[in-house]
N, C-alpha and C positions, 0 to 999 in steps of 0.2 A: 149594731153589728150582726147581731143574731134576732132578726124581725120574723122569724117564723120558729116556733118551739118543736124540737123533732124527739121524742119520746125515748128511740133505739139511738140516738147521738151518744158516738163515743168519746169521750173525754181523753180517752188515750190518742188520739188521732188530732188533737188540737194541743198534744204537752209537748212542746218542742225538746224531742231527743228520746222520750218516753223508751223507744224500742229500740235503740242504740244497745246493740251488745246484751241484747236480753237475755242472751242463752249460755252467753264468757260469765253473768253475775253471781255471786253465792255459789259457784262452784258447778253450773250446771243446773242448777232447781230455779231460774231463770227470776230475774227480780228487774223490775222499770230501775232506767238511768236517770228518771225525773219523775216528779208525784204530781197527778192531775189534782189534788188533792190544792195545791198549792198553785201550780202554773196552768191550770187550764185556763183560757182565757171563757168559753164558754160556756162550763161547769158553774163558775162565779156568776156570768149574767140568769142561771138557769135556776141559782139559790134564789135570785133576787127576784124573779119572776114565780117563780113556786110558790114562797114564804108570803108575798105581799098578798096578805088576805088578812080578816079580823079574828082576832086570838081570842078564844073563849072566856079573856075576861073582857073584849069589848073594844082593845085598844087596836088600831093598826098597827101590823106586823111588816115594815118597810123600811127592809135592809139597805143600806149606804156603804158606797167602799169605805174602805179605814184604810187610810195610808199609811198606819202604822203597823197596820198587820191586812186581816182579810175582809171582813164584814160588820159593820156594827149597826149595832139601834138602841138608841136608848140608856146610853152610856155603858152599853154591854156591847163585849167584842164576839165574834163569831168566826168557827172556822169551820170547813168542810171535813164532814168523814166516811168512809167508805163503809157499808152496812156488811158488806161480804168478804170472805175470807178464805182464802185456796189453801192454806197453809204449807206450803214449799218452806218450812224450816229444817235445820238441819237436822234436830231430830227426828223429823216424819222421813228423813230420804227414804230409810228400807220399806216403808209402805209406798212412798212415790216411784221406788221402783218397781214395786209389786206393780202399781196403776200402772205405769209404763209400760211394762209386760203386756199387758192383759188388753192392749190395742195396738191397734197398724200405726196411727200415727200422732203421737203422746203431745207434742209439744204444739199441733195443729188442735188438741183439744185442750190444754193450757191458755193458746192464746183466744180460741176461741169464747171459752171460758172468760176473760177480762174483759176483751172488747163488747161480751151482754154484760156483763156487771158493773163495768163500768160507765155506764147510761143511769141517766136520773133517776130511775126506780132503784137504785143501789146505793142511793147519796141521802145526805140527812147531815145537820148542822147543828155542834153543839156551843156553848161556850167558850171563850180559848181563853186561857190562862194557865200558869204553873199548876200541873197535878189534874189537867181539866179531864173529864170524862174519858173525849176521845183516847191518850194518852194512858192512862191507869187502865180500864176494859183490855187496854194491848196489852200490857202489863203485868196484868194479875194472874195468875196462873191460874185460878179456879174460874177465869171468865177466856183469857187467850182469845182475845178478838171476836170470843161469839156473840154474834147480833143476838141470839134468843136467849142468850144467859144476861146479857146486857139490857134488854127487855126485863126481864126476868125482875133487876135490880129495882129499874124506873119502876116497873108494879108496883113493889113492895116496899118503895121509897114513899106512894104514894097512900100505901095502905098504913106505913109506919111499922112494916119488919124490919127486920134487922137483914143487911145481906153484905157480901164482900165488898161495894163499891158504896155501901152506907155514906161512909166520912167524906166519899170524891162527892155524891149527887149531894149532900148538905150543903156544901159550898155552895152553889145552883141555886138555892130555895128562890131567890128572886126569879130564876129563870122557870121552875119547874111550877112556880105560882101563876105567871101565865096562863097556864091550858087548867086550873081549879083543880083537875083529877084525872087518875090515870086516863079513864076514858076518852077526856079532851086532848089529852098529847097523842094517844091512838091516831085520833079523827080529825088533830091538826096535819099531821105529817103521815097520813092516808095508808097507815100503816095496821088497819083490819085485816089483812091477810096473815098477820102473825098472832091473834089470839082470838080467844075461845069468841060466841055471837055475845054471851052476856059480860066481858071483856074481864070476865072471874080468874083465867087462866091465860097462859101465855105458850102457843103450841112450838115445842119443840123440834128443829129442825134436824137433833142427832138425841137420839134417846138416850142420852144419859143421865146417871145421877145427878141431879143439881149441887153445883158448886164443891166439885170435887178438884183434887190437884191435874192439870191437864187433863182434862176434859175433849180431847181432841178423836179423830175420828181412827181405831185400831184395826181395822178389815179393809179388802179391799170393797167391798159391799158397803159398808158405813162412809166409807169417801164419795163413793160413786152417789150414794144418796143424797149425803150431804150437798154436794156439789149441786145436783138435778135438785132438791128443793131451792138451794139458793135462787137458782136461773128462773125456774119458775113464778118464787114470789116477784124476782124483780120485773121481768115478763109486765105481770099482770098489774105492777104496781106505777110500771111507768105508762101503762095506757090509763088506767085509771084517772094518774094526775091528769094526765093531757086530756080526760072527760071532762073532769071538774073545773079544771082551772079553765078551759074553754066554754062554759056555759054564759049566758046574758046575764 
């Protein structure tokens, strides 16, 4: 169905109903009527072409649909997740309205905003199961969906700290044995652009304390950045794959 790999392919453009009543949901801080996450039909073909390559302990990595859920190998299930995060909660509204102010046309730089994120430099697949990563990471109040706090966790899973998402990534160990070390899960899922060159450190995309309660972006300047780092790495992360995985 999808015989050519397109890098900027939007996943929201293939979820049937996605943008139904975008701006009626959550009261105006606008939220999808469907998750590509789930129903994209070409996001799924795009995990499967991504991922099939050999895992740094040697084994091929060659996803199969699971008709019981989304992806599997290996008697491990797998489901898609999004790496970025607008945060449109209800508690950010007085800062969303602050952004909103502060441009000519707020809800053209909202969707703008999804349709680059939501292309395959902003996707990544974890285990799926009750309590699984993707899941808990939304959840947790000292991580609230951040990819770099979430990062943060896999490090120091792999270093053997202690961090908020400890007890979710243990569950994993089969999965996170895979890639032998932090460095190999980096360099599986082409995700260099988020830590240091000696892969010691993990670079933060909103300068905060690590793992504090809501950890979320309080300025209008800290969203603005926020945001522009996200699109950035995804930018650069979805040309990347389509370097790599296109070579002989």
């Amino acid at each position: 169905m999808y015989e050519c790999y397109d890098p900027f392919f939007d996943f929201t453009s293939d979820t049937p109903g996605y943008w139904d009543n975008f701006w009626n949901n959550k009261k105006g801080l606008g939220l999808g009527s469907a998750d590509p996450d789930k129903q994209s039909p070409a996001l799924k073909e795009f995990h499967k072409w991504a991922w099939c390559r050999e895992l740094p302990n040697g084994q091929l990595f060659e996803l199969k649909d699971d008709p019981a859920g989304y992806l599997k190998w290996n008697g491990m299930r797998f489901a898609s997740d999004s790496i970025t995060a607008g945060f449109r909660y209800e508690r950010c509204r007085p800062l969303l309205k602050e952004v909103e102010a502060s441009m000519i046309n707020y809800r053209h730089y909202v969707e703008s905003y999804i349709r680059t994120t939501y292309t395959m430099g902003g996707m990544i697949i974890f285990p799926k199961h009750r309590n699984s990563i993707n899941q808990i990471r939304g959840i947790n109040r000292c991580i609230c969906d951040r990819w770099d706090l979430t990062l943060e966790c896999i490090r120091r899973y792999y270093s053997g700290e202690e961090s908020p998402l400890s007890w979710c990534l243990d569950q994993d160990k089969r999965f996170f044995d895979l890639f032998i070390d932090f460095k190999g899960y980096v360099n599986f899922f082409h995700l260099k652009g988020c830590v240091s060159t000696d892969y010691s450190k993990v670079n933060l995309w909103l300068d905060t304390e690590l793992f504090v309660k809501d950890p979320l972006p309080r300025t209008l300047s800290e969203y603005k950045s926020w945001i522009k780092s996200q699109i950035s790495f995804v930018k650069s992360r979805s040309v990347q794959m389509h370097h790599i995985q296109s070579m002989p």
